[in-house]
C-alpha positions in Angstrom: 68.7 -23.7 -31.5 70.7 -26.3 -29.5 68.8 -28.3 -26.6 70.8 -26.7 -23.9 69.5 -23.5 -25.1 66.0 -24.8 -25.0 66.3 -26.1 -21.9 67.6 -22.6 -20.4 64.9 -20.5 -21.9 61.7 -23.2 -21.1 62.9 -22.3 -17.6 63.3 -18.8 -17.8 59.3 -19.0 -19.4 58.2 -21.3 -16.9 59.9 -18.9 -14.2 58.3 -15.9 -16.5 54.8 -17.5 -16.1 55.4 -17.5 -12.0 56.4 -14.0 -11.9 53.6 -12.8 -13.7 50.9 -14.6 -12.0 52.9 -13.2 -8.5 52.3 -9.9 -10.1 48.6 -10.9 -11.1 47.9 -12.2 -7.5 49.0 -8.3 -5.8 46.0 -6.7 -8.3 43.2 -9.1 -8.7 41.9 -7.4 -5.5 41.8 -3.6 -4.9 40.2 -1.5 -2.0 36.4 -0.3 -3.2 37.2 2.7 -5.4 40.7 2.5 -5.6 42.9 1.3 -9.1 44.8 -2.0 -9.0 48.5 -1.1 -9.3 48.6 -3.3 -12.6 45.9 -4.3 -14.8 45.2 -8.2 -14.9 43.9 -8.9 -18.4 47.0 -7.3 -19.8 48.9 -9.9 -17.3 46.8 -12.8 -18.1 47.8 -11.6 -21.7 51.7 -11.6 -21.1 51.0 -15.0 -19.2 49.1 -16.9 -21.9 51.9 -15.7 -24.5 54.9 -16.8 -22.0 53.1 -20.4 -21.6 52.5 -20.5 -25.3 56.4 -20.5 -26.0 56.6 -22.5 -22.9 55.0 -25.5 -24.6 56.3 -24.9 -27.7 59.6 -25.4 -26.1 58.8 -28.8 -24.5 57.2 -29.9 -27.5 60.5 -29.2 -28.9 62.4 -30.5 -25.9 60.5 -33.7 -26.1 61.1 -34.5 -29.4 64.6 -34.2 -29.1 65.3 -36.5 -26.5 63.1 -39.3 -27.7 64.8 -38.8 -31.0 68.7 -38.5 -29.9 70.5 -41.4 -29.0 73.6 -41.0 -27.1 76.7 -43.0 -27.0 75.6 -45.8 -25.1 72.8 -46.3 -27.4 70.0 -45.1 -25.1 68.4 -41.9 -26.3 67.9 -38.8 -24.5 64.7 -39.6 -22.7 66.1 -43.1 -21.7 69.3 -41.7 -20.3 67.2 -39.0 -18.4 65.0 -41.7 -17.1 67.4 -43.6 -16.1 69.7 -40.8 -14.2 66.3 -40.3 -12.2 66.4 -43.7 -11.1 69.7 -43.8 -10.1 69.4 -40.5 -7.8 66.8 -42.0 -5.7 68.3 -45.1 -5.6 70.9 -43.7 -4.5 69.1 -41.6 -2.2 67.5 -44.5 -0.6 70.5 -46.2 0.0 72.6 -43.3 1.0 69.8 -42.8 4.1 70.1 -46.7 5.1 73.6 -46.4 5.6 73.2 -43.3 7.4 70.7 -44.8 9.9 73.6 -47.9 10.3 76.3 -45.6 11.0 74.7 -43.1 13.4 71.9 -41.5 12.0 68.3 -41.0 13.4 66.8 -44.1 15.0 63.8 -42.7 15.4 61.6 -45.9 15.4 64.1 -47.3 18.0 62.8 -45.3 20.4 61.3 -48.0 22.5 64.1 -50.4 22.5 66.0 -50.0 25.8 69.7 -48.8 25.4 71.3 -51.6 27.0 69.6 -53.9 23.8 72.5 -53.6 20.9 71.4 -52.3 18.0 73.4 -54.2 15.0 73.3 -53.8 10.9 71.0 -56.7 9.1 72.9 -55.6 5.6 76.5 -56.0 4.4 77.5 -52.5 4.5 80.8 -52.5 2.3 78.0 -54.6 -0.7 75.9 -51.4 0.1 78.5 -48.7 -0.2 79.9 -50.7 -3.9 76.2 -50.3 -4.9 76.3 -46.6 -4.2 79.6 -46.3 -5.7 78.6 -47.8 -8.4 74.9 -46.2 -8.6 77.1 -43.1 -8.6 79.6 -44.1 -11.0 77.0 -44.9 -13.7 74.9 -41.5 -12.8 77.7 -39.0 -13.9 78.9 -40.9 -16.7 74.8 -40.4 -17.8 75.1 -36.9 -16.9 77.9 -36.1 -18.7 76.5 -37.2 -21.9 73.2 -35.8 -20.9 74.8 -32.5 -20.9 77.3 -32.8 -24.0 74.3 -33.9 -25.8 72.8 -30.2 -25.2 75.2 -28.6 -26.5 76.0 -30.6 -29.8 71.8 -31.2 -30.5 69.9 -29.2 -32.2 65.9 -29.1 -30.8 63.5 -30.9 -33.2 
């Protein structure tokens, strides 16, 4: 089974699992005297089994990306870590520019209006850096995803 594979059905478990305890939730309770439309132990059955191949999955998932190195010479789990990074970096520094170039000032709501308000960063350094940031995040993606394909789990 390739990783991408893996990946898809660990979510559709993990999404299985959710369903099922939805389901579990509507019958745990019933009215004095009355049948619950489903019975729960046979759910908390089809739950446990779901979860079972669930982790069985990520056991396999994880294996595979501490063991595959990509490329660049980071493995799987590296690049992934890394791509993490980079997204709330860039998040971070997406929302600094945003409050420089017209976004909420919020916490400058005591500061009278006739007070200039004026950037304390470079703002071209801080758009490279995103560009950059952003630059190095898809080329990690990419392989991160052609990896999945061409891997088989462990």
């Amino acid at each position: 089974m390739k990783l991408a594979e893996a990946l898809a059905e660990r979510k559709a478990l993990s999404d299985r699992a959710t369903a099922l305890a939805q389901r579990a939730r509507h019958s745990v309770i019933a009215p004095e005297g009355r049948t619950p439309v489903e019975a729960v132990a046979e759910i908390l059955v089809e739950i446990e089994q779901a979860l079972e191949r669930w982790e069985e999955r990520v056991v396999q998932i994880n294996r595979t990306n501490v063991e595959v190195r990509l490329g660049n010479g980071l493995t799987l789990m590296e690049a992934l870590a890394r791509r993490d990074r980079l997204t709330r970096q860039i998040a971070i520094l997406m929302e600094l520019m945003q409050v420089v170039t017209g976004g909420p000032h919020e916490r400058f709501a005591m500061v009278p209006r006739e007070i200039p308000m004026v950037p304390t960063i470079d703002m071209s350094g801080l758009q490279g850096r995103i560009d950059a940031m952003s630059g190095e995040r898809m080329a990690l993606d990419l392989a991160i995803q052609q990896a999945g394909w061409v891997n088989d789990v462990k």
